[in-house]
C-alpha positions in Angstrom: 0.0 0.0 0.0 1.4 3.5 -0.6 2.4 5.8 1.9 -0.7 8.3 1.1 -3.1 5.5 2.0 -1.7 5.6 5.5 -2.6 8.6 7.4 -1.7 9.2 11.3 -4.2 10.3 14.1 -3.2 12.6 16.3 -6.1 12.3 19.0 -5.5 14.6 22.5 -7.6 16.8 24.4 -4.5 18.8 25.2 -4.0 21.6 22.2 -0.4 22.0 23.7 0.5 18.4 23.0 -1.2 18.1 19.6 1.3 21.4 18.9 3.9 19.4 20.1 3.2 15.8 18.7 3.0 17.9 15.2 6.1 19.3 15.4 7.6 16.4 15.8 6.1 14.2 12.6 7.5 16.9 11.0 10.5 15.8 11.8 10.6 12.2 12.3 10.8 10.0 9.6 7.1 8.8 10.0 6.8 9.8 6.7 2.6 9.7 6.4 0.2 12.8 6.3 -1.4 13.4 9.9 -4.4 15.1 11.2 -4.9 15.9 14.5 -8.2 15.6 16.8 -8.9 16.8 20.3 -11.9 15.0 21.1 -12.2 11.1 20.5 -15.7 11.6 19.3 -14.2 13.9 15.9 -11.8 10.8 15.4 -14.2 8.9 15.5 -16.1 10.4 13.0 -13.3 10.6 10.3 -12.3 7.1 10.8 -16.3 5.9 10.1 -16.7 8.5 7.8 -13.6 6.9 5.6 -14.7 3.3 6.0 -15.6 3.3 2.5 -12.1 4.0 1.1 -9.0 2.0 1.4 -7.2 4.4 4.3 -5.7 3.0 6.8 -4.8 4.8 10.2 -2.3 4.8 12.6 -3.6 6.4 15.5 -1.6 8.4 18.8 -4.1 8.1 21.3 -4.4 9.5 24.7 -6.1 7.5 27.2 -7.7 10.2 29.7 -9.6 12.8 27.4 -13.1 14.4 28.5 -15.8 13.4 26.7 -14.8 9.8 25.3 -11.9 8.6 26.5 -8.9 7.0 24.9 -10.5 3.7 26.1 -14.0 4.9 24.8 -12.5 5.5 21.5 -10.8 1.6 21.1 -14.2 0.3 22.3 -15.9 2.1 19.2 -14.0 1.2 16.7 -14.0 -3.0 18.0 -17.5 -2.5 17.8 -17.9 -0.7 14.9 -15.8 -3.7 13.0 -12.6 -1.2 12.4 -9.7 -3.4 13.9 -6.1 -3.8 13.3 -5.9 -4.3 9.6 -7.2 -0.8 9.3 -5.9 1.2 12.2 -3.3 0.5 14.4 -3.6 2.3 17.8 0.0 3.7 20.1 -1.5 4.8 23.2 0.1 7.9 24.0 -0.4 9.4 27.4 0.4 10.8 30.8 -0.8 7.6 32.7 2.4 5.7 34.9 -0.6 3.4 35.8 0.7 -0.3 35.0 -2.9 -1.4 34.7 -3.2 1.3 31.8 -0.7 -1.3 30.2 -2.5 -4.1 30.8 -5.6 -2.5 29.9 -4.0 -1.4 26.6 -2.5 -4.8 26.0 -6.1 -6.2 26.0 -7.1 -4.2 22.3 -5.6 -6.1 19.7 -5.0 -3.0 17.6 -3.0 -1.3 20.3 0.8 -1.6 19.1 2.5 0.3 21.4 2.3 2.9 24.8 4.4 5.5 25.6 4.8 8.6 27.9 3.5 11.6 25.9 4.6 13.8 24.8 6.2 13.0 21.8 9.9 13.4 21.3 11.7 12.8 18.0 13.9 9.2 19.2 10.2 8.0 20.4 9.1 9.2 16.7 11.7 6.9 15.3 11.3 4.1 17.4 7.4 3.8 16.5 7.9 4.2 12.9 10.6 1.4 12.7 7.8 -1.0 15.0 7.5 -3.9 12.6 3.5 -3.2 12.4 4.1 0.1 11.0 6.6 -0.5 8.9 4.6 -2.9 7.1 1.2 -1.1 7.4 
């Protein structure tokens, strides 16, 4: 699949973070077109609103959001039938909770967790994940 067919998700509540976590795709070699999304439910709405096409999504997603959470959002798209050979979910957040870990390790889609925000070696080390390089 080509690389325009891939698009990442920025998806935080934070405006400061999506900023941040912008700046650095610039700069990384994560080299897909992003969007960014601070609310889960506007995510949400692109993804199901693209189901028709061929996109696929690689998604940085915060856990703790108001409105629908990062947890909220997984749960939508497993029930909506969008799963991991369309969008492949990082959890990027705040949380040193291990049971976020576990928690994330129980969504098939999720890939990877990190400590947000963003920085360019954590940029590089998700986009050489075998899962996204192979998206």
């Amino acid at each position: 699949m080509n690389e325009s067919s891939v698009e990442v998700l920025l998806v935080d509540d934070d405006e400061m973070t999506l900023l941040i976590h912008e700046k650095i795709l610039d700069r990384c070699s994560m080299n897909h077109p992003y969007r960014s999304f601070s609310t889960g439910e506007g995510c949400l709405e692109y993804i199901l609103d693209e189901s028709n096409n061929a996109k696929k999504f690689i998604i940085l997603l915060d856990i703790n959001m108001s409105g629908i959470s990062g947890w909220g959002v997984l749960d939508e798209l497993n029930a909506s039938g969008v799963d991991s050979n369309r969008c492949l979910v990082i959890m990027a957040t705040s949380s040193v909770d291990y049971e976020d870990r576990v928690k994330a390790s129980e969504y098939s889609n999720v890939i990877d967790f990190f400590e947000k925000p963003l920085t360019i070696s954590s940029c590089e080390s998700l986009a050489n994940l075998p899962e996204v390089a192979s998206f």
